[in-house]
N, C-alpha and C positions, 0 to 999 in steps of 0.2 A: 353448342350454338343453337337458339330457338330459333324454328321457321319463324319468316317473316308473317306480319297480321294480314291474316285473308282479306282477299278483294272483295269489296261490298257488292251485290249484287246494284246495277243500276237501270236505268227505262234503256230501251232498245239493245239488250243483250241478252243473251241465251246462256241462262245459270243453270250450271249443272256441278255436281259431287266428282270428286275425281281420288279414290284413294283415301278419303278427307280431307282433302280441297275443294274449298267451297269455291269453285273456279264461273267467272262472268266476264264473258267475253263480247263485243260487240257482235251483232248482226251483219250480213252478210246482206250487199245493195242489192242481190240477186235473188231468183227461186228457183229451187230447185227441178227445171221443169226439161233436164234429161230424159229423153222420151225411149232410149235403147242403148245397147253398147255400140253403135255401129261406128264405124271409123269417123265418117263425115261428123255425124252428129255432138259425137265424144269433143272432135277438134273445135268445131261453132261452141262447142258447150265452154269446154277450158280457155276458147281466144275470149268470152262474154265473161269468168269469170277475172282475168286478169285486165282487161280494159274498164273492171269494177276498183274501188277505191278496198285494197285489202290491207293495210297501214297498220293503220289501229290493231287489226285483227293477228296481226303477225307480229306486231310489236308487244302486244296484249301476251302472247303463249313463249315468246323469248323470255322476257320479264318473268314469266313462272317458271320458267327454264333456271333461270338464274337463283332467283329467289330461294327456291325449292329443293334446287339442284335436283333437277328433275332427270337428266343423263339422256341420252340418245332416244330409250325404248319407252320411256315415260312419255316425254315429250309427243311421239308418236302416238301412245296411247289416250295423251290429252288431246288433240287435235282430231283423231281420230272418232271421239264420243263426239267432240263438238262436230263435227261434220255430219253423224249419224244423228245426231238431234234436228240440227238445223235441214236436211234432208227428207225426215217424216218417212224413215223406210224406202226411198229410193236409195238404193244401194249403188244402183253404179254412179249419182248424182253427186252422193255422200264419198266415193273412194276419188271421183278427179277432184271434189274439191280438198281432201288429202294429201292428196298427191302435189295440187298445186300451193297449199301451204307449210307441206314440208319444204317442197324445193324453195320455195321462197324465204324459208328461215336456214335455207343452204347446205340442204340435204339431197343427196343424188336419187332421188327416189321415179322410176319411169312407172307407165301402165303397159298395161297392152290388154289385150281384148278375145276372145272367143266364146264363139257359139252368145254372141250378144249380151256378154257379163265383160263389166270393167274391175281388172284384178292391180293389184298392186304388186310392184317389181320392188325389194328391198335390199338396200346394198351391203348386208351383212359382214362385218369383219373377221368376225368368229367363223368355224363350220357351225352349220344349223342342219338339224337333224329332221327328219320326218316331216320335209318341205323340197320341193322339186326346185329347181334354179333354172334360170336360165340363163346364156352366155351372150354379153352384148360386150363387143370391143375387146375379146378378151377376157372381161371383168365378169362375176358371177353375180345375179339378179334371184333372188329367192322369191318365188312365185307366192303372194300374200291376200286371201290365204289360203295356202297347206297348198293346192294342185289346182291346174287346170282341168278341164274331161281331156281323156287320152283322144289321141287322133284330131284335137281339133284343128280348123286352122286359125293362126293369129296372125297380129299385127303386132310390134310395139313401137312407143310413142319415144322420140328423142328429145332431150333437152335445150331450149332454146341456144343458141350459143352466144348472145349477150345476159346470158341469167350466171350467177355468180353460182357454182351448187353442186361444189364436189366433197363434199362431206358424205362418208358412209358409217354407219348406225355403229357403235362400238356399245355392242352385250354387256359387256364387263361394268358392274357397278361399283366405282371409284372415281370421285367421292361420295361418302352416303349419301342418301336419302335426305332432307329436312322435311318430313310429312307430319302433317298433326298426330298424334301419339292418340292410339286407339289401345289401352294397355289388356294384356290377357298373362295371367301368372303361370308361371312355371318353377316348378322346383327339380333338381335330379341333385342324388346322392348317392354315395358306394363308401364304405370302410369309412376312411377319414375325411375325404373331400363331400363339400356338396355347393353347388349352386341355385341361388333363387332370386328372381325379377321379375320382371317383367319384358313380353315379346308386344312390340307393334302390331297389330292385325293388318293395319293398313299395308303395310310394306308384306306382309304375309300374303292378303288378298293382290297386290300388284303381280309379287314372284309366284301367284297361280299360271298366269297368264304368259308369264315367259315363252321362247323356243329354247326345243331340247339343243345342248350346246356341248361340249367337251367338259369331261371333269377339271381339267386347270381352269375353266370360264368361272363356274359356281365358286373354286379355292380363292380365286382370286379377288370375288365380289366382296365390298365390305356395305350393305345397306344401312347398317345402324350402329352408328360408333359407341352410343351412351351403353348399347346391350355389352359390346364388346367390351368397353371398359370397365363394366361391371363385375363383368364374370374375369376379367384376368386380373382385380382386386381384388375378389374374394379368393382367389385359386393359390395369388402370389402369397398373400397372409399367412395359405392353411400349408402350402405345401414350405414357407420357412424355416430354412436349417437344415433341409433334406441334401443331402448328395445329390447330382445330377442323377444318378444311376436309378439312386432309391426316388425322386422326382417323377422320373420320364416314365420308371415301371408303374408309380401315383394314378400318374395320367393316364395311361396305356388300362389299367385296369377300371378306372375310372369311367373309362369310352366302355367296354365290353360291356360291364354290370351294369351301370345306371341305365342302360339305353335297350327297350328292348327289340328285340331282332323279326324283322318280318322282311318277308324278298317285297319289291316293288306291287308285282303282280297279284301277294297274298293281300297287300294290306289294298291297291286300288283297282286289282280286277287281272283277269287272262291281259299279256297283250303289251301289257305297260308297263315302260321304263321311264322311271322320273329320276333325278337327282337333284337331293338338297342345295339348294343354300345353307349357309351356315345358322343362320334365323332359324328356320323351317324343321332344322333335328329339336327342335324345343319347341315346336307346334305338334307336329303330330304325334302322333301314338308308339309308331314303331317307324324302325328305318332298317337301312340294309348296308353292305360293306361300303361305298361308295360314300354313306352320309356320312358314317363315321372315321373315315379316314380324312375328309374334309375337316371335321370338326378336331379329329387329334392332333393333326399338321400344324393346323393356327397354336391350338397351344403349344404347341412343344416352341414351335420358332418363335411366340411371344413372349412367355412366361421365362425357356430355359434359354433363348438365343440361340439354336441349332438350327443347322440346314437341314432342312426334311425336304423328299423329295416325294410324291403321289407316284406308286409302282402297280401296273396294271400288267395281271396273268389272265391267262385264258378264262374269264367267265368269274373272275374275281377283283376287287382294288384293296389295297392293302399302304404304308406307308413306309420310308426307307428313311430311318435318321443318322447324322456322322454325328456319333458319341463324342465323346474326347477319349473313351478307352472301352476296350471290347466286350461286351456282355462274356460273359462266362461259356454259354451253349450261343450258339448264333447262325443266323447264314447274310453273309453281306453279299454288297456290290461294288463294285468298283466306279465312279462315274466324274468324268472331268478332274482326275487326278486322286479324287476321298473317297474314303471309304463311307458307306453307309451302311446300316445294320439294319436290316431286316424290323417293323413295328408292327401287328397286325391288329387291329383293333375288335377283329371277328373274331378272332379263335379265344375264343372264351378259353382263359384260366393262363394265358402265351405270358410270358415276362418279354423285355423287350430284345431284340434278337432273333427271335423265335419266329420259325415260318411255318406255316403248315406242312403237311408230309409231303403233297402230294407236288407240291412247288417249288420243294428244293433246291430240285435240277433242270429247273424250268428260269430260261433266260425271261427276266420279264421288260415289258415297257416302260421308260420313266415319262414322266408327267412332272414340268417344274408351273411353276405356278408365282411365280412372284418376281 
């Protein structure tokens, strides 16, 4: 399916780039003339912005919601620029009016306030990693962005209760993306297999930006269906006629070789842990066990039709599939009735079965993802 044709830039709207959305949005009747974060001011500010005509403006960023299928973290991310433009670096001026046009397109999104900076509260449905929450009603609010200073004291801001806007932010990207195709070539090969296309940058540069989330969040995202379908018609072609057995070991070997191996930290610094998307192992350079257990899972349960399940050990991820019949050397698990066999995509040279040494006797985590 092609995105729909970009919106023409027109007079009295603030056009900006969004991913490769050439996005134009009406102006805002107001200016941004937030003079602090302080409670009073913040509340005159956001009652001045919704007593303003914001219609168009919220009608305008739905409509690319749909269009685009823009998804929860998009959509935030659109409204988000546009607020920072039409603000001129007032930042806490730029975050209510955020706040006031996510909730208005019926997102539960609060502020709250300290030390005279207006922060955004986001209603995360996933866990989000390496972002501080806070607990309103119960419900957890993820402090946006990253933290507040420690020891401050705050305020937060409630939601009117004639405003319709309990929608919370769902991570998970399904259904893909429709963004203009910004193409960057990729090839990977090993023995007999090999794939080659083309990756969206755009959907690349968006999934920069993500929060760090659970490996089942990234398994389960699908950003770009054309990439996907490409590569499991060249896979399904090469791997024809194969046994499952001799298939799944295809694939397994496949992930190891083609892909070369760096920890998170080697390839982006001390300190940092990132996990792929499934896009993202065919952008950069190197990845680590986490990417390519993501990437071997998809195929095995597209191409062979097995249930794979994402098996996390102390300080490693690795993959769990239910054969139809038992590898020859193996270490399974038992989980909801099937067996699964042990798939490692890291242990350079493993057929599939085969677990590292050191994990044998080590109960691991399952991670289902679909």
């Amino acid at each position: 399916m092609a995105p729909a044709t970009p919106v023409k830039p027109a007079a009295n709207t603030i056009n900006y780039s969004l991913y490769g959305l050439q996005m134009s949005v009406p102006k805002p009747a107001i200016a941004p003339n937030l003079t602090s974060g302080a409670q009073k001011e913040v509340v005159a500010f956001w009652k001045e912005i919704k007593e303003s005509d914001t219609k168009a403006i919220v009608k305008s960023f739905k409509d690319a919601a749909v269009n685009y299928r823009l998804g929860d973290w998009c959509s935030l991310k659109a409204v988000e620029k546009y607020a920072e433009i039409w603000a001129k670096g007032n930042v806490n001026a730029a975050r209510v009016m955020t706040q006031f046009l996510m909730m208005s397109m019926g997102y539960d999104l609060r502020m709250a306030s300290a030390n005279n900076e207006v922060y955004l509260l986001l209603p995360f449905q996933q866990q989000v990693y390496a972002n501080t929450f806070i607990r309103i009603d119960d419900n957890k609010y993820y402090v946006y962005p990253n933290s507040m200073p420690a020891n401050s004291s705050i305020y937060t801001c409630r939601v009117p209760a004639d405003v319709d806007c309990g929608q919370t932010i769902n991570l998970v990207i399904n259904p893909a993306y429709l963004l203009p195709k910004k193409d960057q070539a990729f090839k990977v090969s090993h023995a007999d297999l090999s794939i080659e296309g083309n990756i969206n940058r755009n959907i690349i540069d968006l999934q920069q930006e993500y929060p760090s989330m659970d490996i089942s969040c990234y398994a389960a995202s699908i950003a770009d269906e054309d990439l996907r379908k490409n590569i499991l018609t060249q896979l399904r072609g090469q791997l024809e006629g194969k046994s499952e057995m001799d298939a799944a070991n295809a694939i397994l070997h496949f992930v190891q070789e083609g892909f070369a191996y760096k920890t998170d930290g080697q390839q982006f610094g001390q300190g940092v842990e990132k996990c792929f998307f499934f896009d993202e192992l065919l952008y950069f350079p190197f990845c680590d066990c986490e990417d390519r257990s993501i990437f071997f899972a998809y195929l095995v349960k597209e191409i062979l039709g097995l249930d794979v399940l994402l098996v996390g050990y102390p300080g490693h991820e690795c993959t769990a599939v239910a054969l139809s019949e038992a590898p020859q050397r193996h270490t399974s698990l038992n989980y909801k009735g099937k067996n699964y066999y042990i798939c490692d995509p890291t242990y350079m040279g493993a057929d599939v079965g085969m677990c590292m040494p050191k994990y044998v006797n080590v109960n691991p985590e399952v991670e289902e993802w679909y």
